[in-house]
OpenMM code with the backbone's topology and positions (N, CA, C; nanometers):
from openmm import Vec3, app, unit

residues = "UNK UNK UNK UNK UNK UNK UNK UNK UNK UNK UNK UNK UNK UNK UNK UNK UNK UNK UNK UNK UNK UNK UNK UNK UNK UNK UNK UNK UNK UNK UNK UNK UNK UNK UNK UNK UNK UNK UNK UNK UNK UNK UNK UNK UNK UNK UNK UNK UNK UNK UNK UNK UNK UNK UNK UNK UNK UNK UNK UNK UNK UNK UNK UNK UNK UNK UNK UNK UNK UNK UNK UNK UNK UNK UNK UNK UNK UNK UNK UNK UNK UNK UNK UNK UNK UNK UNK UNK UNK UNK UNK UNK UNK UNK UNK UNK UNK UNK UNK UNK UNK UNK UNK".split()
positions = [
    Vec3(0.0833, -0.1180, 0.0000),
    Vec3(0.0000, 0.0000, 0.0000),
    Vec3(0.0884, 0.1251, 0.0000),
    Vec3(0.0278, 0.2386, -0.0377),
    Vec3(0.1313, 0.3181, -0.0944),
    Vec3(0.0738, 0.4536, 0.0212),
    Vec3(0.1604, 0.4683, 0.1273),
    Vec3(0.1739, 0.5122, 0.2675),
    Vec3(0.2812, 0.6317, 0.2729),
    Vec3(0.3895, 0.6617, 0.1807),
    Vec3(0.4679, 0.7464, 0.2485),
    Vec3(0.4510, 0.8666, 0.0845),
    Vec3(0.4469, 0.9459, 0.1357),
    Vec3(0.4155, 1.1039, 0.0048),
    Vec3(0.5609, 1.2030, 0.0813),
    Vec3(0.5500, 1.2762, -0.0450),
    Vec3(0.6280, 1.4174, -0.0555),
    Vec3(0.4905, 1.5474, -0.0583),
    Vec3(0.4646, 1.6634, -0.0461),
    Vec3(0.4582, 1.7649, -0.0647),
    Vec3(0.5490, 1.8908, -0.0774),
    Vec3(0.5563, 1.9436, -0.1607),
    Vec3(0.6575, 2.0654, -0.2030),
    Vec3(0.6225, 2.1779, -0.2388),
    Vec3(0.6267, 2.2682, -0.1656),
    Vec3(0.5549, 2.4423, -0.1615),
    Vec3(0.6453, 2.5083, -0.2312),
    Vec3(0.6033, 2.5617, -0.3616),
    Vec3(0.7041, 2.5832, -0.4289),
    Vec3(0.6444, 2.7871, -0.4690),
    Vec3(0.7271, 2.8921, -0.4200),
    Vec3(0.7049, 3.0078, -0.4330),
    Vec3(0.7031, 3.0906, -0.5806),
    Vec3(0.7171, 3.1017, -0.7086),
    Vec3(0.7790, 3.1557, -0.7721),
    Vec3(0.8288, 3.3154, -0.7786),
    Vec3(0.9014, 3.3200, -0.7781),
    Vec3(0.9751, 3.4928, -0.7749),
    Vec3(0.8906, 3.5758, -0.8547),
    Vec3(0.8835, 3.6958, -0.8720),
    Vec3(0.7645, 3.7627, -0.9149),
    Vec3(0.8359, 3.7866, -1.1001),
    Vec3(0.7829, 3.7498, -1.1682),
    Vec3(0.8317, 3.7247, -1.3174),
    Vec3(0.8831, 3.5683, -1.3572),
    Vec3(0.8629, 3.4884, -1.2507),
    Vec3(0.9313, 3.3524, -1.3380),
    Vec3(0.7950, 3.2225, -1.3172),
    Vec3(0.6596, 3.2798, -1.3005),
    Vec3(0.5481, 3.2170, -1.2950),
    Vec3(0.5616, 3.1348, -1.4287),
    Vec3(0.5452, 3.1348, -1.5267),
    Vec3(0.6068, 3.0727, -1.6381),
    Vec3(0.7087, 2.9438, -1.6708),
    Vec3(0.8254, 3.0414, -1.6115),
    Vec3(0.9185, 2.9430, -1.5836),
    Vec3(0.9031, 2.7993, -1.5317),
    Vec3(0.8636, 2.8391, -1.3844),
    Vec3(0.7598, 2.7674, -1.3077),
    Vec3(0.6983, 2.6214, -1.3191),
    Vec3(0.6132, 2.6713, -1.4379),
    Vec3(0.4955, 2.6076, -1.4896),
    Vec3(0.5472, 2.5160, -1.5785),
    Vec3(0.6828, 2.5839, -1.6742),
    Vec3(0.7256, 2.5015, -1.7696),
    Vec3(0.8390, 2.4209, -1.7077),
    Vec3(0.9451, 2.4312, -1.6150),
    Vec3(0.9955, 2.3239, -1.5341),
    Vec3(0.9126, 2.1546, -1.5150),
    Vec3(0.8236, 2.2658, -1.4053),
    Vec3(0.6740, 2.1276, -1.3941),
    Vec3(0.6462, 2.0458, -1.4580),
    Vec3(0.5988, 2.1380, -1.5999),
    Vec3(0.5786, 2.0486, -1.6968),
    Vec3(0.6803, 1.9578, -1.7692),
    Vec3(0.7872, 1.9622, -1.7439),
    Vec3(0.9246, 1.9086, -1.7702),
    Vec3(0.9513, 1.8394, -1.7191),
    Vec3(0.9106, 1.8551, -1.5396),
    Vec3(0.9925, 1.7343, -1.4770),
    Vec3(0.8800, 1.6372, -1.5053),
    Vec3(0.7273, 1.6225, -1.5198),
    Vec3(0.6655, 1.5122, -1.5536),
    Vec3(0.7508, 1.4254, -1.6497),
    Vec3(0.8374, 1.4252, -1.7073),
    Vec3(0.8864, 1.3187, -1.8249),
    Vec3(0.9718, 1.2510, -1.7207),
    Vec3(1.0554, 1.3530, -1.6196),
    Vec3(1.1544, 1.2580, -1.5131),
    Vec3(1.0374, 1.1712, -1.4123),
    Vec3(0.9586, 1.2218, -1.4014),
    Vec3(0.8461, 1.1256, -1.2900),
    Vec3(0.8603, 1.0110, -1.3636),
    Vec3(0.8108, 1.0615, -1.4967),
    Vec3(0.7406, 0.9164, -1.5589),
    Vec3(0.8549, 0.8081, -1.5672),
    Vec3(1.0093, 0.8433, -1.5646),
    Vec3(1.0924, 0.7673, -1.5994),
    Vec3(1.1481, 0.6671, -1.4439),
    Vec3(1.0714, 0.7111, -1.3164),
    Vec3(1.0888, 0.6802, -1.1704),
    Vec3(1.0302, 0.5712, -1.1839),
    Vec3(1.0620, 0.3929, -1.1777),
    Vec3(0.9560, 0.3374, -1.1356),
    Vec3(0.9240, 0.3080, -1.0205),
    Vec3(1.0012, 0.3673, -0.8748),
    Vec3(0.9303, 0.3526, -0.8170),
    Vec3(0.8411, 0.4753, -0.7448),
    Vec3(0.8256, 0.5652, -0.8222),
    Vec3(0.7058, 0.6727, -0.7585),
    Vec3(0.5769, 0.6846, -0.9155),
    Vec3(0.5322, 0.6134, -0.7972),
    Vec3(0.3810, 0.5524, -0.8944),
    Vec3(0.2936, 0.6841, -0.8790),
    Vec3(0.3143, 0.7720, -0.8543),
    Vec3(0.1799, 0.9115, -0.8234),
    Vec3(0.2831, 1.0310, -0.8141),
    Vec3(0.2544, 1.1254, -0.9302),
    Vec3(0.3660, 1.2532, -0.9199),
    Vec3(0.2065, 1.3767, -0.9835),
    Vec3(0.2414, 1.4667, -0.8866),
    Vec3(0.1354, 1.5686, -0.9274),
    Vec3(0.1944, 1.6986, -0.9665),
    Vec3(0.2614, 1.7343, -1.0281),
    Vec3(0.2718, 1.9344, -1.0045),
    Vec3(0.0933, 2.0026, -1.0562),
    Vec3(0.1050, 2.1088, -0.8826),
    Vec3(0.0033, 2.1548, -0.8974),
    Vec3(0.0317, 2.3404, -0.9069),
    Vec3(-0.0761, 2.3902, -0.9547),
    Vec3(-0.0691, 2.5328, -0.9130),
    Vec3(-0.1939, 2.5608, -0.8071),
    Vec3(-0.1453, 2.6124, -0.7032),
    Vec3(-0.2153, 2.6486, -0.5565),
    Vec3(-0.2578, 2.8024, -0.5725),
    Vec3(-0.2045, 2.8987, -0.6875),
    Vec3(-0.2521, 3.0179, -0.6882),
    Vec3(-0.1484, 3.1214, -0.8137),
    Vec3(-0.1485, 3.2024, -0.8960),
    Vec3(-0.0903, 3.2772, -0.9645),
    Vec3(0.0637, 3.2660, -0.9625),
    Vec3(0.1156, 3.2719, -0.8515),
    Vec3(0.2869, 3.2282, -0.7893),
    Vec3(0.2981, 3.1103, -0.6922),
    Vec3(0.2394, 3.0563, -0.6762),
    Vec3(0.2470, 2.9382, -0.5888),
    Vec3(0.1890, 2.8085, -0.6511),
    Vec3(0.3235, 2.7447, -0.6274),
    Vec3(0.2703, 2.5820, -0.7390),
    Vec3(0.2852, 2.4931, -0.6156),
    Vec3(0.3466, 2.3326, -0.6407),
    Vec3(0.3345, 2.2561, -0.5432),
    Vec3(0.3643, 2.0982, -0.6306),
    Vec3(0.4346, 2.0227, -0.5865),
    Vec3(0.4565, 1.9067, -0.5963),
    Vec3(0.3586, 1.8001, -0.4987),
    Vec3(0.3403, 1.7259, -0.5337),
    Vec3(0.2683, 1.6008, -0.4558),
    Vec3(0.3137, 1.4631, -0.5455),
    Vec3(0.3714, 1.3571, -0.4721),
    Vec3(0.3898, 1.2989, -0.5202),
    Vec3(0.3737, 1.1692, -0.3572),
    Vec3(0.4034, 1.0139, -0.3882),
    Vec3(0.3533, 0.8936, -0.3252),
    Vec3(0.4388, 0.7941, -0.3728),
    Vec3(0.5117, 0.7271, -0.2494),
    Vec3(0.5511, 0.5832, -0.2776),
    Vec3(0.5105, 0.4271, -0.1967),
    Vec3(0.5791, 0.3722, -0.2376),
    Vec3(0.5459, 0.2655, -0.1823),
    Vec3(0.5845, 0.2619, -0.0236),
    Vec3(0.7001, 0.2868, -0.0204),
    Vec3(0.8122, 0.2907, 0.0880),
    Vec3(0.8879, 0.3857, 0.1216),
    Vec3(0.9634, 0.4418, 0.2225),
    Vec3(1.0564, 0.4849, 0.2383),
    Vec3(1.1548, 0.4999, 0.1394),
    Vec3(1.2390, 0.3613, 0.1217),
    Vec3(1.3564, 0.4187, 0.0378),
    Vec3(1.3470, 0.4587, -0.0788),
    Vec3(1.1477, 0.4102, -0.1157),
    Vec3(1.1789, 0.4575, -0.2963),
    Vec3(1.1444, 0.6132, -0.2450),
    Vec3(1.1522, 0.6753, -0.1645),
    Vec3(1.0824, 0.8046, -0.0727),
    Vec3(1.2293, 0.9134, -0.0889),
    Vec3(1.3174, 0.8470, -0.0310),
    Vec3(1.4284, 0.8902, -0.0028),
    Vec3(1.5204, 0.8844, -0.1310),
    Vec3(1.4880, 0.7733, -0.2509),
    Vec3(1.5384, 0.7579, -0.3923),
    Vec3(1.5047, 0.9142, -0.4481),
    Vec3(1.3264, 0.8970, -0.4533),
    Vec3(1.3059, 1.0558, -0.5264),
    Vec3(1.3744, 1.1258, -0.4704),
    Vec3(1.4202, 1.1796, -0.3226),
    Vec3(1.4691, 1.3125, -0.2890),
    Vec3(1.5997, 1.3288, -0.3133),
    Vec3(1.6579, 1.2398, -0.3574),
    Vec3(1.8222, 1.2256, -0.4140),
    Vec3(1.8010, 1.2008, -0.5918),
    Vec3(1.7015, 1.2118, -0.6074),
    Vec3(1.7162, 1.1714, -0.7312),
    Vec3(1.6828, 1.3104, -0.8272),
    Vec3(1.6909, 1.2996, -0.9504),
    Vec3(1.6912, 1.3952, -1.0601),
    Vec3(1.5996, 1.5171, -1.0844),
    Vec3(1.4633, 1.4725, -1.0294),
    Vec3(1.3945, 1.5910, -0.9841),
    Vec3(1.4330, 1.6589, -0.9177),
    Vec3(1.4605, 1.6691, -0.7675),
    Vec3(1.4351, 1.6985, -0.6481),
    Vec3(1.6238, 1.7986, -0.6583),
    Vec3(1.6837, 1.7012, -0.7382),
    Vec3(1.8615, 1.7504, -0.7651),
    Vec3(1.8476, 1.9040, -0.9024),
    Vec3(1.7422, 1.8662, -0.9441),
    Vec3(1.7122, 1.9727, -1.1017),
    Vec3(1.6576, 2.0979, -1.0200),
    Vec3(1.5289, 2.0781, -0.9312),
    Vec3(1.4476, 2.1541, -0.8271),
    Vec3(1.5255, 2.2441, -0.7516),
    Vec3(1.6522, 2.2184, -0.6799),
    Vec3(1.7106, 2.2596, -0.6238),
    Vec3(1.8380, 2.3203, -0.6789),
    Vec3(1.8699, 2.3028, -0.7982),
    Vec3(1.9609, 2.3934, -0.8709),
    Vec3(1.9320, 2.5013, -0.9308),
    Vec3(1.7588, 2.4645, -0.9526),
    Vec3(1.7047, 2.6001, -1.0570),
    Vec3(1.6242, 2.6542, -0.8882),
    Vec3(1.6619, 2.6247, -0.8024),
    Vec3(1.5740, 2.6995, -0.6688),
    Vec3(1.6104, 2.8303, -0.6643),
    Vec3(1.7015, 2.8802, -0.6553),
    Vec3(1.7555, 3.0198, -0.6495),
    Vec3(1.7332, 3.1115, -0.7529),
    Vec3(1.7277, 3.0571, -0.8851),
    Vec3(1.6865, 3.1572, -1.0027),
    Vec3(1.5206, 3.1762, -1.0092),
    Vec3(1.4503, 3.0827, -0.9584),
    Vec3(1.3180, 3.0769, -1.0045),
    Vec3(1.2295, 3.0892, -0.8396),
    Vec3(1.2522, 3.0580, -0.7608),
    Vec3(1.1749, 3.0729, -0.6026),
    Vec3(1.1900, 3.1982, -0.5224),
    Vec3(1.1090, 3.2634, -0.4637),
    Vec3(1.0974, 3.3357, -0.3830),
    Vec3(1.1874, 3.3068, -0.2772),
    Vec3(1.1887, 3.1609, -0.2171),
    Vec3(1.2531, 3.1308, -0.1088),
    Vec3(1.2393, 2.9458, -0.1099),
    Vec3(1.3414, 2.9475, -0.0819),
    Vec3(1.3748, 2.7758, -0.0292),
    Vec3(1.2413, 2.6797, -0.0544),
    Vec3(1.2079, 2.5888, -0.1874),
    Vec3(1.0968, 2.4629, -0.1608),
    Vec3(1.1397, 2.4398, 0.0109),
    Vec3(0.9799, 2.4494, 0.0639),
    Vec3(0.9547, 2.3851, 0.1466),
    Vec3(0.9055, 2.2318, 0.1145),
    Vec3(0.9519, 2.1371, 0.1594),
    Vec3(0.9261, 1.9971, 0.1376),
    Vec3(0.8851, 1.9022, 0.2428),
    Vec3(0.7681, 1.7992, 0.2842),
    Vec3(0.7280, 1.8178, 0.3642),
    Vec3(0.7232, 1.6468, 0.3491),
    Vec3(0.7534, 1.6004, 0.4649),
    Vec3(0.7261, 1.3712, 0.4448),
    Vec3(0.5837, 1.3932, 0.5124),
    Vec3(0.5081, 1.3368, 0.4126),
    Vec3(0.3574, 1.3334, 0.4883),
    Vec3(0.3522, 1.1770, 0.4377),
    Vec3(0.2330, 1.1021, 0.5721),
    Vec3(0.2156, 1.0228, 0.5418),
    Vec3(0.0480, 0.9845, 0.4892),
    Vec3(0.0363, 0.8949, 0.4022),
    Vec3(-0.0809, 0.8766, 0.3078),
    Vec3(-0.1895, 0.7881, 0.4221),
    Vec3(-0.2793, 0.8276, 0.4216),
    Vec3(-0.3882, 0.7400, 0.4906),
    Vec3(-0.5125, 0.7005, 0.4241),
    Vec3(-0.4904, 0.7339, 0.3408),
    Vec3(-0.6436, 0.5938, 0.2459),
    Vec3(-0.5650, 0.7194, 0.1006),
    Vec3(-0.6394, 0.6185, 0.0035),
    Vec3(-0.5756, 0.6409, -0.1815),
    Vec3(-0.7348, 0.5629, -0.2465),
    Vec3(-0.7765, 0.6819, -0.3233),
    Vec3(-0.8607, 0.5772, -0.4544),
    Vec3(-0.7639, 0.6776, -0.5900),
    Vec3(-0.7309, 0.6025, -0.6741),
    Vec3(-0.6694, 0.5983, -0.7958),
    Vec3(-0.7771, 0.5518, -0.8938),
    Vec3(-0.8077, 0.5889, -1.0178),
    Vec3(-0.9105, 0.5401, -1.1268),
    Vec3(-0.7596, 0.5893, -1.2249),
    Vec3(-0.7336, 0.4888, -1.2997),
    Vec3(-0.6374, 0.5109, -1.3905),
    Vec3(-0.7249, 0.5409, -1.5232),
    Vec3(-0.6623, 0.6648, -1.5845),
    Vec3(-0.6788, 0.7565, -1.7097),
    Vec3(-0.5659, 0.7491, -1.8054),
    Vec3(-0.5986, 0.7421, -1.9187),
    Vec3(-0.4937, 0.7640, -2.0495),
    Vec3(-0.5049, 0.8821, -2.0893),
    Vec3(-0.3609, 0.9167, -2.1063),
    Vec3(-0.3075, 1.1011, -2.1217),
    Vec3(-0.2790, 1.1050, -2.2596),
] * unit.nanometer
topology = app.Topology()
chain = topology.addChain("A")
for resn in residues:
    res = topology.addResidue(resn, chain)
    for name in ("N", "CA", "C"):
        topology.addAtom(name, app.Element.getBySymbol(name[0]), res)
């Protein structure tokens, strides 16, 4: 059962809302290439404020994403594109319904 999530409060600096959006949309190709993080969301929470959500099985595939290529890309472009530091948050999952959709 898939119990351990990320959340990521992500600010954008005032002119790189865009930017932002198109990262996001970018790192979806690195999600998709993770097999073990079965649920990756970038969301927008408001005009400058987006947000990651993502879900694994376990811990280490937990601790894989946060060392891994997203989270390493996220944090290099953090300073040109964020207001201030992703806040990133280990939440844990307590019930999941999934209906799988073709994109």
């Amino acid at each position: 059962m898939i119990q351990y999530a990320l959340f990521a409060r992500l600010e954008a600096k005032p002119g790189k809302e865009a930017e932002v959006e198109n990262f996001l949309k970018a790192a979806l190709e690195m999600a998709r290439d993770e097999s073990s993080t079965p649920i990756w969301f970038a969301l927008r929470l408001s005009n400058s404020t987006f947000a990651i959500f993502d879900a694994f099985h376990d811990e280490k595939a937990r601790q894989d994403h946060l060392s891994g290529p997203i989270a390493q890309t996220l944090m290099a472009k953090a300073p040109d594109l964020f207001a201030m530091a992703p806040a990133i948050e280990l939440i844990q999952v307590l019930g999941l319904k999934n209906e799988t959709t073709a994109n």
